[in-house]
C-alpha positions in Angstrom: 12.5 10.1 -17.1 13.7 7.0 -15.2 14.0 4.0 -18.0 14.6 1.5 -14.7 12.3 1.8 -11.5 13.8 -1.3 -9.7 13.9 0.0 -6.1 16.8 -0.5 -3.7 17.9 -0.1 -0.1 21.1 0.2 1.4 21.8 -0.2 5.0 18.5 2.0 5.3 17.9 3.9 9.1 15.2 6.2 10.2 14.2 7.6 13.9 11.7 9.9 14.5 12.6 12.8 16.0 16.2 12.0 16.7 14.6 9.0 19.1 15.3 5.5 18.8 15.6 3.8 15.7 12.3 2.6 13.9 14.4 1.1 10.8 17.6 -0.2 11.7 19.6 -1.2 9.0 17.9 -2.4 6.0 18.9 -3.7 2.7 16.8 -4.9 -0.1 16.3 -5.3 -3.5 12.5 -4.8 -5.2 12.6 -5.7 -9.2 10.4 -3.8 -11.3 7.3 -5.3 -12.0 7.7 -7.7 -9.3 5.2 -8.9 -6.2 6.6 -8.0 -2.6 5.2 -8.5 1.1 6.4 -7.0 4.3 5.2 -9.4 7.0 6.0 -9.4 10.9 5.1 -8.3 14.1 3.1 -5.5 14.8 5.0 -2.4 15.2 8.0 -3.7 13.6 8.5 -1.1 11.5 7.0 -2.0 8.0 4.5 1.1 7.5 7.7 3.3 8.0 9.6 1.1 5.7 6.9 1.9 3.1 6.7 5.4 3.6 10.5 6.0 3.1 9.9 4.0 -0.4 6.6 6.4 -0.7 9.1 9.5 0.0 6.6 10.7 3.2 10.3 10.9 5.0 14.0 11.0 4.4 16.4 8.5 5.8 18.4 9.3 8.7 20.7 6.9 7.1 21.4 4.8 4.1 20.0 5.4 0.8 17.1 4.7 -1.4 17.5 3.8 -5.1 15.1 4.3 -8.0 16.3 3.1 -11.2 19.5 3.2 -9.7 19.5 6.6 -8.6 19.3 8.3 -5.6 16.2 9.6 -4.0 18.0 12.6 -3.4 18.8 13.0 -7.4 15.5 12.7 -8.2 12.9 15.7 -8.2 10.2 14.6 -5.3 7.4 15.5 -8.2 9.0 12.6 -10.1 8.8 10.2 -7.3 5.3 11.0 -6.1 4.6 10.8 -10.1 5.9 7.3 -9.9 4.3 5.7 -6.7 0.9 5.3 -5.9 0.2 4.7 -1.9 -2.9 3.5 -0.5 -3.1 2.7 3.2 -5.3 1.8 5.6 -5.8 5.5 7.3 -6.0 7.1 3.8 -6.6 11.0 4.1 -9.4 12.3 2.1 -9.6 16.6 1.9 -12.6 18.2 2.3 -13.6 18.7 -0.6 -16.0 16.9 -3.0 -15.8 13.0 -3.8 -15.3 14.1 -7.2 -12.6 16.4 -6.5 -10.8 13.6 -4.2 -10.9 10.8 -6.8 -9.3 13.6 -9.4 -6.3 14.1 -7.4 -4.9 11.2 -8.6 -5.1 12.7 -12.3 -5.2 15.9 -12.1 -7.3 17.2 -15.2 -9.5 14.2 -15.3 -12.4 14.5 -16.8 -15.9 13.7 -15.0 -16.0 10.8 -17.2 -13.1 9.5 -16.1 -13.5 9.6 -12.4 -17.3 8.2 -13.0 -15.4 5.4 -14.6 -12.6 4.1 -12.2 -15.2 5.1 -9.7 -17.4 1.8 -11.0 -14.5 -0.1 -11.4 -13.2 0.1 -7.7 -17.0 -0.2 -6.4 -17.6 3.5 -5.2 -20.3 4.1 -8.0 -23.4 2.8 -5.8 -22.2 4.4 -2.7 -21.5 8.0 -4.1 -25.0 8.1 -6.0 -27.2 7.0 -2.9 -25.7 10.4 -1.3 -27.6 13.3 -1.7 -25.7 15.3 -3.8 -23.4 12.4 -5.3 -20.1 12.9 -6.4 -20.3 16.7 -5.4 -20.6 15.4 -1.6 -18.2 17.2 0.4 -16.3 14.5 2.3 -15.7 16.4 5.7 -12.1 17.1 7.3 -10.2 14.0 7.4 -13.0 12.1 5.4 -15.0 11.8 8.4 -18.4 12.1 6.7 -17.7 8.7 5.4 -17.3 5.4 7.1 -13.7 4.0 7.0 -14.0 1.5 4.2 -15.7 4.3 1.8 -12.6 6.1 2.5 -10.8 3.2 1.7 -12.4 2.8 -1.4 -12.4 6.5 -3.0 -8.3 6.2 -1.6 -8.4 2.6 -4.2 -10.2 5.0 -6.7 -7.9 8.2 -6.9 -4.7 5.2 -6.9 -6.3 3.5 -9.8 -7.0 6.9 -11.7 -3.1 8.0 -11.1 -1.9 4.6 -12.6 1.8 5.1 -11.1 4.0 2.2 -12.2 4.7 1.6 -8.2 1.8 0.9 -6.2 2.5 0.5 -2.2 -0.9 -1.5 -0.1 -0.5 -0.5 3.4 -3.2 -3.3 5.0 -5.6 -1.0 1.7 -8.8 -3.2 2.6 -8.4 -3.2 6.5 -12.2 -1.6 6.9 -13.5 -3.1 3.5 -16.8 -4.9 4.9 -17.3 -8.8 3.6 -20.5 -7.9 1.7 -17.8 -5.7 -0.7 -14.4 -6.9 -0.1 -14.7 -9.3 -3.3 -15.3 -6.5 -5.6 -12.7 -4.3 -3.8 -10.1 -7.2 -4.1 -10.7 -7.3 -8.1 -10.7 -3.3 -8.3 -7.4 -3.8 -6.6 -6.3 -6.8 -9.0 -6.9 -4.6 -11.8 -4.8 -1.6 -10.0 -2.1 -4.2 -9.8 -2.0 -5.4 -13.4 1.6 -4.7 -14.8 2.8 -3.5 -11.4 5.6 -2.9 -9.4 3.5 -4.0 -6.0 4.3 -3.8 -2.3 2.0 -5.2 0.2 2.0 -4.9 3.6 -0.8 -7.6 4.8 -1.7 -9.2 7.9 -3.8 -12.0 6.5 -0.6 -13.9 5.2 -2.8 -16.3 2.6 -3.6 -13.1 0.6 0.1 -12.9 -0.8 1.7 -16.4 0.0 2.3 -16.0 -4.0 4.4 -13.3 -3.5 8.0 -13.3 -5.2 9.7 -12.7 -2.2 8.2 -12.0 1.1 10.4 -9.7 4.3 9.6 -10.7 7.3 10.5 -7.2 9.2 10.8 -8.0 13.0 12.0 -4.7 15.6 13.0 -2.7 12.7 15.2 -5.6 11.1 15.1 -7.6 8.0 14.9 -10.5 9.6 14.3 -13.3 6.6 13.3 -12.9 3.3 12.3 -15.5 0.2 9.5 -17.3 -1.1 6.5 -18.9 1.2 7.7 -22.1 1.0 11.0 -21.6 2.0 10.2 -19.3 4.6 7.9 -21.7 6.2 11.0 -23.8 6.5 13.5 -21.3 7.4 12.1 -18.7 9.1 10.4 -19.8 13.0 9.1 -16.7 12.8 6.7 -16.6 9.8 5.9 -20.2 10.2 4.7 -19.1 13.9 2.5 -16.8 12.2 1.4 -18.6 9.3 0.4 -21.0 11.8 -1.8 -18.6 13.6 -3.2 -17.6 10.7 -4.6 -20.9 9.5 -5.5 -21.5 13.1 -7.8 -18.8 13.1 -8.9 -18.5 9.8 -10.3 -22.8 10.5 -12.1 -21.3 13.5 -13.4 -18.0 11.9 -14.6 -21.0 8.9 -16.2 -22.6 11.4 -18.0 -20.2 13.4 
C-alpha cells in the first residue's frame, strides 16, 4: 500500500492514435491532500490530462508518479482503488440504480447506498420512479436525464471514498433548482481530499492552491488566483469574461 499519494508528472505526452499530440510536454506537481484546477481554453487538452492521472490511458511519453512511483509499478487495481473520477459524460450500465451506485463499493449493503444516495440528493428522484432503486437505468444511462446521471455518478464516487477524487466539469447538467444540494454532496465528497477540478465557471475554485492554465496541450501558467490574474493574460482574459457574464446572467 502507497504511504504517499502526492501525484507527479514528468515531461508528460499523449496522442491518440499515433496523431498529433493532445498533451505536449507536461510537468507538474499535485500534493496530497491539496486543491487543484485545470483552467483554459476549450479543447486544450485538460480532460485528457485528467484521464492519464485517472489511468483511462497510458502516456506516449513521460511518466506519471503516485507516491513516487511509477504508474507502471503500480497494479492498475491499486490505482483505480485510489482515484475516484466523476465527469460530466459519466457512464451508467444498464443495470439497476442500486446496482450502479454499488459499484463504487463493491459489497455495499442496501443501507449503504440508500444512505450516500440522500446525501448526494438522488434519494427523491430514485423513489418517485416506479420501481425505485431497482430501476434499470438503460444503455448508456439513457433512461435518465443527464444531471440524474450526474448525480448517481456523485453517488457511486462518494460511496468508493478514494483518497483522489478528479471533477471533470461533475455538475455541468445539475439544474439550479438542485445544484446547491449537489455542490454540498460534493463538498462532503471532497472533505480530506486530494481534489482535481476541471471547471469552467472560474469563481467556483478561485480558492484553489494552485490553478494550471492548460492552453494547446501546454502548461501554460500555473499559481494562485491572484497571482495569475497578474501574470497570466490569459486567465485574466477569462476571468474577465467570466465576471462579465456572470453581472449579465445577475441581471437578467
Amino acid at each position: 500500500m502507497l504511504k504517499n499519494l502526492d501525484i507527479e508528472l514528468n515531461d508528460l505526452r499523449f496522442s491518440y492514435n499515433n496523431e498529433d499530440e493532445v498533451i505536449k510536454g507536461i510537468s507538474m506537481y499535485l500534493k496530497k491532500g491539496s486543491f487543484s484546477a485545470f483552467v483554459g481554453p476549450s479543447g486544450g487538452g485538460k480532460s485528457t490530462l485528467s484521464k492519464l492521472i485517472g489511468a483511462y490511458y497510458d502516456p506516449s511519453q513521460g511518466e506519471i508518479k503516485l507516491g513516487n512511483v511509477e504508474y507502471k509499478n503500480i497494479p492498475l487495481k491499486q490505482i483505480y482503488n485510489s482515484i475516484a473520477y466523476v465527469s460530466q459524460d459519466n457512464f451508467l450500465f444498464d443495470e439497476s440504480i442500486r446496482e450502479n451506485i454499488r459499484m463504487g463499493k463493491l459489497g455495499a449493503s442496501d443501507e449503504e447506498v440508500e444512505k450516500v444516495a440522500r446525501e448526494s440528493g438522488c434519494h427523491e428522484f430514485i423513489i418517485n420512479l416506479e420501481k425505485g432503486y431497482d430501476t434499470k437505468v438503460g444503455s448508456g444511462g439513457g433512461h435518465l436525464s443527464g444531471g440524474e446521471r450526474q448525480r448517481i455518478a456523485i453517488a457511486r464516487a462518494m460511496l468508493k471514498n478514494a483518497p483522489i477524487v478528479i471533477l471533470d466539469e461533475a455538475t455541468a447538467y445539475i439544474d439550479p433548482e438542485n445544484e446547491r444540494l449537489v455542490q454540498k454532496a460534493i463538498s462532503k465528497l471532497l472533505d480530506g481530499k486530494t481534489v482535481i477540478v476541471i471547471a469552467h465557471r472560474l469563481s467556483t475554485i478561485k480558492d484553489s492552491d494552485q490553478i494550471f492554465v492548460i492552453k494547446d496541450g501546454k502548461l501554460d501558467r500555473q499559481g494562485r488566483h491572484e497571482e495569475l490574474l497578474e501574470k497570466s493574460g490569459l486567465y485574466k482574459d477569462m476571468w474577465l469574461a467570466h465576471i462579465g457574464a456572470k453581472e449579465v446572467i445577475e441581471y437578467d
